[in-house]
C-alpha positions in Angstrom: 19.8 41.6 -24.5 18.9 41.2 -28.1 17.2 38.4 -30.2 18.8 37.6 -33.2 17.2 35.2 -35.7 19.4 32.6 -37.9 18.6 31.5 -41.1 14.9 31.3 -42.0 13.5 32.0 -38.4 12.1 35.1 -36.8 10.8 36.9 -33.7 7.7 37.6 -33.3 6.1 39.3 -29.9 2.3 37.5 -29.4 0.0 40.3 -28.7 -1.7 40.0 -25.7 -4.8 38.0 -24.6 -8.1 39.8 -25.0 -9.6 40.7 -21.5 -13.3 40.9 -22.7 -15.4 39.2 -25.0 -17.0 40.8 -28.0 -20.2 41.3 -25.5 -18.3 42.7 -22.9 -17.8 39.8 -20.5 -14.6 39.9 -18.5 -12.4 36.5 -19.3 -10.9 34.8 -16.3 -6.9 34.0 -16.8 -7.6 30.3 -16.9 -10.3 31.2 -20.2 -8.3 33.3 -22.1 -7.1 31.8 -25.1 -3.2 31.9 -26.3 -2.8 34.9 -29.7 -2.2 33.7 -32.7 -0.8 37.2 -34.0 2.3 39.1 -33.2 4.5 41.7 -34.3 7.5 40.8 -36.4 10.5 42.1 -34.1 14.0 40.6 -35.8 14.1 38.7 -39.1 16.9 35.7 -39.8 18.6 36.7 -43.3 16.9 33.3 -45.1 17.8 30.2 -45.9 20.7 29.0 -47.7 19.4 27.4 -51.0 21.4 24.6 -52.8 22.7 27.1 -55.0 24.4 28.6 -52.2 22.3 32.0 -52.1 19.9 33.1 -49.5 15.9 32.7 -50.4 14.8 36.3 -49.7 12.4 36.6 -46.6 8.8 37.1 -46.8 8.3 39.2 -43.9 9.9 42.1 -42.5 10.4 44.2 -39.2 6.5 45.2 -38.1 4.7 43.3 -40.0 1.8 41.6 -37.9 1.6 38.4 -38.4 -0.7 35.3 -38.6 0.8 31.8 -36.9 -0.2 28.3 -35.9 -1.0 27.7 -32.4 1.4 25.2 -31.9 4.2 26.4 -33.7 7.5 28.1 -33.0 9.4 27.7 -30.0 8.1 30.1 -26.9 11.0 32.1 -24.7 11.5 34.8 -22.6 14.1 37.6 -22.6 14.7 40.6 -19.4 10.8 39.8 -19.0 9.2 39.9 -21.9 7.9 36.6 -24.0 8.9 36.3 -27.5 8.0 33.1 -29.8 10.5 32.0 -32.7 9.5 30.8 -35.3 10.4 29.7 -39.0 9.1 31.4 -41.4 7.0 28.3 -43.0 5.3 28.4 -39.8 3.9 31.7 -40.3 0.8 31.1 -42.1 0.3 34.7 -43.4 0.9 38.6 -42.7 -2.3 41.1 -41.8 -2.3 43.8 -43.5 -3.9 47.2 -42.8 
């Protein structure tokens, strides 16, 4: 199956949760902390303005992402967790 975003929203796969600490101390499930990063997998082709044109996207396919922790809607596709979010909700992109 495949996601495909509408309007200004977009698919982002969290990266996992870290299994160590910094110091090397192994994390228990119930300690391990939710990502706030992910991998841009689909982009929505952006909003439609009053004019009646799309606003142009800010991200695109692979970028990594920053988010809020409580934003975006979490689901699951053929296994695999995805979170969708607008793309005001995505507070910046990490670059490398």
């Amino acid at each position: 199956m495949k996601l495909i975003p509408l309007e200004d929203r977009v698919v982002v796969k969290p990266q996992e949760a870290e299994e160590k600490t910094a110091g090397g101390i192994v994390l228990p499930d119930s300690a391990k902390e939710k990502p706030l990063m992910g991998t841009v997998i689909a982009v929505g082709p952006g909003k439609m303005l009053d004019s009646g044109n799309r606003g142009a996207m800010g991200v695109k396919k692979n970028d990594v992402v920053l988010y809020g922790k409580y934003g975006g809607s979490d689901v699951e596709v053929d296994g695999v967790d995805y979170k969708i979010l607008r793309e005001s909700e995505i507070l910046g992109v990490v670059e490398k």
